[in-house]
N, C-alpha and C positions, 0 to 999 in steps of 0.2 A: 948540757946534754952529753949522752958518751957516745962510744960508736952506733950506739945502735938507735937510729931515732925513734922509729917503733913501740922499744921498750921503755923509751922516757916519755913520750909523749902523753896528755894525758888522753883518755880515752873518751872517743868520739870524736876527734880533734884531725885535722887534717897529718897523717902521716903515724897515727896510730894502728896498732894492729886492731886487724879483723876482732872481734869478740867470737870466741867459738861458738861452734854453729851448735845447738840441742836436737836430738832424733828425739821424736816422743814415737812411743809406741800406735800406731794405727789403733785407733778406738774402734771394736768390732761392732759391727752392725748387728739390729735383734733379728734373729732366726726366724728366716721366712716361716709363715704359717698358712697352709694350709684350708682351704676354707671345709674339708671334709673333719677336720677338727671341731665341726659346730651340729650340736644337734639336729638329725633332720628335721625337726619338726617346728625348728625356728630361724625365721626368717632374718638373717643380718640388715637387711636395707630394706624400706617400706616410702612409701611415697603421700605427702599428704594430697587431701582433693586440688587445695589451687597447683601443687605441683603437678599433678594429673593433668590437669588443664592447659597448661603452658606446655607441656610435653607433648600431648594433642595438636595444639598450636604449630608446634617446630617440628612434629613428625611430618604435618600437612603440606610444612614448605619446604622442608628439607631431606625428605625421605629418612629410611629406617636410622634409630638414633643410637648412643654408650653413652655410656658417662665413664668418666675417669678424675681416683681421687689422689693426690700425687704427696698433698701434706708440703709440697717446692714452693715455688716463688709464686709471683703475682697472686692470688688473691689467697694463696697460702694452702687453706686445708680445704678451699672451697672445692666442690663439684664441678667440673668440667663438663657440659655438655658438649660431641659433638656427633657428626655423622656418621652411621656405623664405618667401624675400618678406617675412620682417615688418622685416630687418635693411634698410633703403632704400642701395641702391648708385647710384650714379651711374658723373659722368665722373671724377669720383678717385679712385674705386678699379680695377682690376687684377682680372679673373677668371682666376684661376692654375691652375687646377685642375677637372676632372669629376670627385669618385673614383667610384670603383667599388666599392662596399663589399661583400664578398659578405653576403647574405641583405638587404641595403636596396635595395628593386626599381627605386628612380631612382638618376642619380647625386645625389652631393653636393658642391655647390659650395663653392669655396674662392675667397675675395675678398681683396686685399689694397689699403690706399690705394696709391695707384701713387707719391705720396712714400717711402714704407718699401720699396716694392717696387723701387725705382730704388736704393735702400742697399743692399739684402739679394738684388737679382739672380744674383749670385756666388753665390749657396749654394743647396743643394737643403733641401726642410725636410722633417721628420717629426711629423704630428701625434701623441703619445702624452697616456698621462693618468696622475699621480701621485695619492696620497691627501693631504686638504686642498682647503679651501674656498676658490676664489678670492674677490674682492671683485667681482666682475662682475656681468652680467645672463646670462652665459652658462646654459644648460641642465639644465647635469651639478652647479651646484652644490647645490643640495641631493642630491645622492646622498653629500656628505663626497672628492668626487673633484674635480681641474680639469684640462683639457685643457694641455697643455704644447709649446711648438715645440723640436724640438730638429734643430739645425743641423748642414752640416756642408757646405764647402767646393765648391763642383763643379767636375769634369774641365772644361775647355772645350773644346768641341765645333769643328770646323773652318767651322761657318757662323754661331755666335754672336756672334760679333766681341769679344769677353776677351780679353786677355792676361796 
């Protein structure tokens, strides 16, 4: 070895230099969208009847409800149900949605981060509910159910700007 152990060492070895460090460029994030970017005349979020049902359900126990879709961790792209206002939205998420649930006397908000929602703007979603427990904070999971999106392409409208 010569004066410098460093430089003779080999590399990864105790007494080797550092390997230089890489900056990679910040991968930008997709461009929040708007949900006034969607034709009025079509609905982004629809609810099917058993989701209606369970919604009923957790309104009755748990007062006025939201939902929030985050596309993060735990149960991933699932629906979050929780009690209006305790889910904190901001300027990153996306209010997609009023529904209208029959027998729940407010509507209920649907939220989405406006990154997920800048991916998934093309499609119309369906909240339903399968049997199974998510891994979430959502609502419904202790009833043995979890709330599910299921997707599915939309027409583009003449004022959306799609193609």
């Amino acid at each position: 070895m010569g004066d410098h152990p460093s430089r003779d060492a080999v590399p990864g070895s105790p007494g080797a230099a550092a390997p230089p460090t890489t900056r990679h460029a910040p991968v930008p994030l997709p461009r929040a969208v708007s949900p006034v970017s969607l034709p009025p005349a079509i609905d982004p979020v629809s609810v099917t009847p058993a989701a209606a049902e369970l919604i009923r359900s957790l309104r009755e126990q748990h007062g006025p409800l939201m939902f929030h879709q985050s596309g993060g961790c735990c149960d991933g792209s699932a629906p979050m149900c929780y009690p209006a206002g305790e889910f904190r939205t901001g300027g990153s998420d996306v209010l997609l949605a009023s529904l209208d649930v029959d027998g729940v006397p407010e509507p209920v908000e649907f939220w989405m981060s406006a990154a997920q929602w800048a991916l998934w703007r093309h499609t119309r979603l369906t909240v339903d509910v399968v049997p199974g427990r998510g891994s979430g904070f959502s609502l419904e999971a202790p009833e043995g159910v979890r709330f599910l999106i299921r997707s599915h392409l939309a027409e583009p409208g003449p004022s959306d700007g799609r193609r």
